[in-house]
C-alpha positions as CSV (number, residue, x, y, z in Angstrom):
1,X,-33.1,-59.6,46.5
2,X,-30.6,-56.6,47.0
3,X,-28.8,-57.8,50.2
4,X,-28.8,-61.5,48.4
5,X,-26.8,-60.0,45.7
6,X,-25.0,-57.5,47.7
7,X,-24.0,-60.7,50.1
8,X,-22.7,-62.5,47.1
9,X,-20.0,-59.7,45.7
10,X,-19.0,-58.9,49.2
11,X,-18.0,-63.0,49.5
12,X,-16.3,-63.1,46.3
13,X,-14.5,-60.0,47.4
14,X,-13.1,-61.8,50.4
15,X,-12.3,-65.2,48.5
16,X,-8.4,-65.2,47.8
17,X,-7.3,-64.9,43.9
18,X,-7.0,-68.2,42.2
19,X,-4.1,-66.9,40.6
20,X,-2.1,-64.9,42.7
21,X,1.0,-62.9,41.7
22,X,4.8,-62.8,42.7
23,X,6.6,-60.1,43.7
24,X,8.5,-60.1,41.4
25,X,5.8,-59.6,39.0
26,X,4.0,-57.2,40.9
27,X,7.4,-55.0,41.2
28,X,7.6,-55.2,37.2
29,X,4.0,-54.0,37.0
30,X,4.9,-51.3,39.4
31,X,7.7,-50.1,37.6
32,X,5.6,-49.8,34.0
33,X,2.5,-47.6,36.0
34,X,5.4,-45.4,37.0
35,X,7.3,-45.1,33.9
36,X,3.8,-44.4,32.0
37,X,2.7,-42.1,34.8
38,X,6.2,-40.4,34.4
39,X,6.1,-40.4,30.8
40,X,2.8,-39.0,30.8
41,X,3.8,-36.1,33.2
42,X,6.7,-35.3,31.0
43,X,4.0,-35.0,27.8
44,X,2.1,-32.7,29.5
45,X,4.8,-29.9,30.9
46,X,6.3,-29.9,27.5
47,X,3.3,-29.3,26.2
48,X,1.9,-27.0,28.8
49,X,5.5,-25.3,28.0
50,X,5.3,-24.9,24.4
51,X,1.6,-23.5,24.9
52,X,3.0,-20.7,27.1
53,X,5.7,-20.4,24.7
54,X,3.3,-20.0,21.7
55,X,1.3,-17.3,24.4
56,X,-2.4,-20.0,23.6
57,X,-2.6,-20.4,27.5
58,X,-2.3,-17.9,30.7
59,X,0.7,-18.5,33.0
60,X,-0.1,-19.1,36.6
61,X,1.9,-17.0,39.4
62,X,4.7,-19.2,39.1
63,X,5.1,-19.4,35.4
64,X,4.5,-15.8,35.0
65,X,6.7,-14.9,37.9
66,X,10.2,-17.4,36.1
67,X,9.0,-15.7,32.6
68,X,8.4,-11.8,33.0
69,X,9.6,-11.2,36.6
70,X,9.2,-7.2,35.8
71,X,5.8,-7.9,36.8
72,X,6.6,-8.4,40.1
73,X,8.9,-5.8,40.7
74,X,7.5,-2.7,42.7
75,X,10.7,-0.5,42.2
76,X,9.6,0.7,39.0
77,X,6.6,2.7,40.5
């Protein structure tokens, strides 16, 4: 009964939509998943920035080496 079932999805998987979409339409949805992906990325470093701002999160190398760069500075020993 598994491979019955099994069968079944794996031929609707290869049937063609009944409905299938333009380019055009396809570009448009394109665009929104990258302007909400964008948008989401954009949220989250401002936030990330005001937590590191506020001192509620550690920095990372990176972030600690644009903020304090003293700490990376061997001269002063």
């Amino acid at each position: 009964m598994g491979a019955e079932d099994e069968q079944k999805g794996n031929q609707a998987n290869d049937q063609p939509r009944s409905h299938p979409i333009t380019e055009a339409q396809f570009l448009n949805w394109k665009r929104r998943k990258d302007a909400d992906a964008s948008a989401r990325n954009a949220e989250a470093a401002r936030k990330r920035a005001e937590d590191i701002a506020s001192g509620t999160v550690q920095m990372n190398g990176r972030e600690l080496f644009l903020h304090e760069p003293w700490v990376f500075d061997n001269s002063q020993y």
